[in-house]
C-alpha positions as CSV (number, residue, x, y, z in Angstrom):
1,X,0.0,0.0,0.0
2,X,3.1,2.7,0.3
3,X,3.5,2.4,-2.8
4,X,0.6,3.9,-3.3
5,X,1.3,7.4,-1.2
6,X,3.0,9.6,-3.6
7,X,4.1,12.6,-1.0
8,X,4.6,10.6,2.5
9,X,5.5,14.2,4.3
10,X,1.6,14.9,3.4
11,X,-1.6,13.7,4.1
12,X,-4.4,13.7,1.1
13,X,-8.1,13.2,3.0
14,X,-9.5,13.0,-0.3
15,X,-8.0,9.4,-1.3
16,X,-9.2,6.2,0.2
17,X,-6.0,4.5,-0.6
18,X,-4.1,7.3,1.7
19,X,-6.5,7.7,4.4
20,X,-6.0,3.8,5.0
21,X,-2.6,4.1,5.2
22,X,-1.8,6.8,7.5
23,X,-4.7,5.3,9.6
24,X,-2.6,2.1,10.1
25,X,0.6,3.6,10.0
26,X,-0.1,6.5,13.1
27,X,-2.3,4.0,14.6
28,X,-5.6,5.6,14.3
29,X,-8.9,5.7,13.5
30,X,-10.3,7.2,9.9
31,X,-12.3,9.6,12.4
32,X,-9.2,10.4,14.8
33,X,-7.3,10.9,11.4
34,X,-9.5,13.5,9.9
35,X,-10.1,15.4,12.9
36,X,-6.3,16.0,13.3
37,X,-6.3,17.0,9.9
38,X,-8.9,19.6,10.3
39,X,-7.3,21.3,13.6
40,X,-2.8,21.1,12.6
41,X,-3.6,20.4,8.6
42,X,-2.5,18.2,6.3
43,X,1.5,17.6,7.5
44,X,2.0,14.4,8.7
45,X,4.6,15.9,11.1
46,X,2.0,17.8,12.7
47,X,-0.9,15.3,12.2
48,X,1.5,12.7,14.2
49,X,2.4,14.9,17.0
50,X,-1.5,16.1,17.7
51,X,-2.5,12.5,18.0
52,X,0.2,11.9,20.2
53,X,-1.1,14.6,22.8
54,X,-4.6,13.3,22.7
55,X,-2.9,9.5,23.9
């Protein structure tokens, strides 16, 4: 499925294929996932560290 994720520094909400991944590979939920994107945006740097506060 990496294969699949063209810019691994971002996070695209829009593709299924994407949205799985990052859900397995920060150990979330598709919900959890979206949220952070919504409140620190789209970097996966800041996606990663927002769902580590809320552990």
């Amino acid at each position: 499925m990496s294969e699949k994720v063209k810019d691994r520094s971002r996070i695209n909400v829009s593709d299924a294929v994407e949205v799985a991944y990052w859900c397995q590979k920060l150990s979330c939920s598709e919900t959890q996932l979206r949220t952070a994107v919504k409140v620190v945006g789209v970097a996966v740097s800041k996606v990663r560290a927002h769902l580590n506060q809320r552990r």
